[in-house]
N, C-alpha and C positions, 0 to 999 in steps of 0.2 A: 520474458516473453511479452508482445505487444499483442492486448486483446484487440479481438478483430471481430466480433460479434457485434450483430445488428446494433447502431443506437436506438434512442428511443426520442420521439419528440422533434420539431422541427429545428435548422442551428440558428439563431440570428449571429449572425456576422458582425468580428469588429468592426468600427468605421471611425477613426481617427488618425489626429497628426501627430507624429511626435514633438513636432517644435512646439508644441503647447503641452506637453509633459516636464515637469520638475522633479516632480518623485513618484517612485513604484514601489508602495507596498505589496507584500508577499506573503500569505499565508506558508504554512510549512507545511501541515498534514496533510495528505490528498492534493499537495495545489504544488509544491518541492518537490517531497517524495513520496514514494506510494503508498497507499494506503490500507493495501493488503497486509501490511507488517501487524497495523491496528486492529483491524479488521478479525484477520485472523488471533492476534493476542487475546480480545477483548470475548469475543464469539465462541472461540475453542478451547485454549489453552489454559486459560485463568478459568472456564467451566470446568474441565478436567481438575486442576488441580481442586478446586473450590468443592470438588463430589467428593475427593479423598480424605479432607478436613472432616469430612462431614458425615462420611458413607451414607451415599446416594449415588443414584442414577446420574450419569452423565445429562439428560435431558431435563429431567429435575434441576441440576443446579444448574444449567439454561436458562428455564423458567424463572427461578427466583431472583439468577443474576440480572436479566433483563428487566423485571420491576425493580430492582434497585438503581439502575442503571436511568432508567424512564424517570425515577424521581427526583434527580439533580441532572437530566438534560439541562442543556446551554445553560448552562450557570459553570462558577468557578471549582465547585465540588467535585463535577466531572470528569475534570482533567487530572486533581489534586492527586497524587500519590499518596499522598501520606495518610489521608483521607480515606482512601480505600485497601491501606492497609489495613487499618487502624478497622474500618467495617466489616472487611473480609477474614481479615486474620491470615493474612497471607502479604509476604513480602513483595507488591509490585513491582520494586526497581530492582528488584533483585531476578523475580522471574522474566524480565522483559531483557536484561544481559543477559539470560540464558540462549535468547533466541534473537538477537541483535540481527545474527548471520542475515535476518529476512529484511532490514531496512537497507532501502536504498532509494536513491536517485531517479526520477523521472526524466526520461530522454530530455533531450536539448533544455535540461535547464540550465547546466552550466554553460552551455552557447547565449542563450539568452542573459545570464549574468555577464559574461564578457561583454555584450553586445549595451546593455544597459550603462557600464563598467566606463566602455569607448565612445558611449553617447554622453558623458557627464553627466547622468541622472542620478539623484540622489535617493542609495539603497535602504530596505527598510524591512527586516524580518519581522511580524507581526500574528502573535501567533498567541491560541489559549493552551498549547502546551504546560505543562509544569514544569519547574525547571530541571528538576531529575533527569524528566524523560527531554528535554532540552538537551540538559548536556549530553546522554546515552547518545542524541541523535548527531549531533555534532561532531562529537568525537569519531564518530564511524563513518560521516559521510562528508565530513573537511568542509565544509559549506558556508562557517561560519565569517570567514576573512572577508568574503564577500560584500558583506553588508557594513552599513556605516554604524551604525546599530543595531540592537535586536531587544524587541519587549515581546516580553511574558504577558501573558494578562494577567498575571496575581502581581504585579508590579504596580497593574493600571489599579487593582481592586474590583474591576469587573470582568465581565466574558464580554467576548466583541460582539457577540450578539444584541447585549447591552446597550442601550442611548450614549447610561453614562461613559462605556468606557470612552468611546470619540470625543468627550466632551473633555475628558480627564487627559488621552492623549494628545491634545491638540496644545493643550498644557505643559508636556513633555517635550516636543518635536516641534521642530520648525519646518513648515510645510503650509501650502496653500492647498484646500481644497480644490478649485476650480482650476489648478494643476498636478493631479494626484493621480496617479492611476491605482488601483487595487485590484488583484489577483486571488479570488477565493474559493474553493468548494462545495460553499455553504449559501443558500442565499438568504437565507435568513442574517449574517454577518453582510451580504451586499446591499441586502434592503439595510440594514442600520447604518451603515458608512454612506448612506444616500440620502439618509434622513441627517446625516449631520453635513452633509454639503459635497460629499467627494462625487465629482462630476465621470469618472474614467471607471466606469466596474468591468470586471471583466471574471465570465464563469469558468470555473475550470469542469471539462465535464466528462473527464474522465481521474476521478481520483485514484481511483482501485486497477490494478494490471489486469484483476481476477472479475471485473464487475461489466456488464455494457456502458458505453456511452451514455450518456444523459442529459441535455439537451436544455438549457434553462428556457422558459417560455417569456422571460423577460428580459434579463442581461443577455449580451453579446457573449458565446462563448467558444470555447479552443480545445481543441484534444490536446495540440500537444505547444509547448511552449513556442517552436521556430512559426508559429501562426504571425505571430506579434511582432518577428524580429525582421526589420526592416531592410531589403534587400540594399 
């Protein structure tokens, strides 16, 4: 279902050429597929289970989850499965296969990949996933062919959030900033790709199916992919 509830915040509008594009990096979380999958994993399901470990109150392990959660925001910890097995005591990859069925696809993104695909733009999965929940999400939404590549950020050693990791992936990847587009949810990851040079950001500002609009007050942004795809 496509939320249709009020956004929030005014849009700035993209405004570029494509013939000064060479590559488009792509976030995967919120910016590929929705983010409701997460959303609801991280919020409800991993709380439920985490009160029955523990016998508590569903609301209680809420609370507790959310300060553990709070104190490896945007760092690599956050993503790590293995990490928060290992804290929780609970099998993450294994509870998020339970409930795979909820990941999926954001409208016109596979339009949009064709359309990048037929422009000779060179493709670029960029993502601080883990790669557990990498593969989980590949495997169930085919997505991967697409791309020329795809990095993890425990590959870079940092979260994109990070200075370093732009610095570490520019290392990896052949690509020009001041021909790079980037496609994120996050602006704290679009302020950093700005500080290391990439001239083309672009907000995604509807991550969540389940969430309103949201509107960046500084990057250019798009609800839905076909914004971008050049008639």
């Amino acid at each position: 279902m496509i939320n249709t509830a009020p956004s929030r915040g005014t849009k700035i509008f993209p405004d570029f050429s494509w013939d000064r594009i060479e590559t488009v990096m792509l976030d995967m979380d919120g910016t590929l597929l929705d983010k409701h999958f997460d959303d609801y994993f991280w919020e409800v399901y991993v709380p439920e289970h985490y009160s029955l470990i523990h016998d508590i109150a569903v609301h209680e392990a809420k609370k507790q989850l959310l300060d553990k959660y709070r104190q490896v925001e945007n760092t690599l910890e956050w993503t790590d499965l293995k990490y928060w097995s290992h804290e929780l005591g609970l099998d993450i990859a294994e509870l998020k296969m339970r409930i795979n069925h909820l990941i999926g696809v954001h409208p016109y993104v596979i339009e949009f990949l064709e359309f990048c695909l037929k422009s000779r733009k060179k493709l670029y999965l960029i993502t601080n996933a883990h790669s557990q929940t990498l593969s989980i999400k590949l495997e169930k939404t085919s997505i991967g062919p697409w791309f020329d590549r795809i990095i993890c950020a425990e590959e870079v050693g940092f979260a994109k959030e990070e200075s370093e990791f732009w610095v570490h992936l520019k290392n990896m990847l052949e690509y020009t900033p001041q021909t790079t587009m980037l496609a994120d949810d996050t602006e704290k990851v679009l302020r950093s790709a700005e500080q290391a040079g990439i001239q083309h950001l672009i907000y995604v500002a509807r991550p969540s199916s389940r969430q309103p609009i949201q509107y960046s007050t500084k990057y250019p942004s798009i609800d839905f992919f076909k914004e971008l795809i050049q008639k």
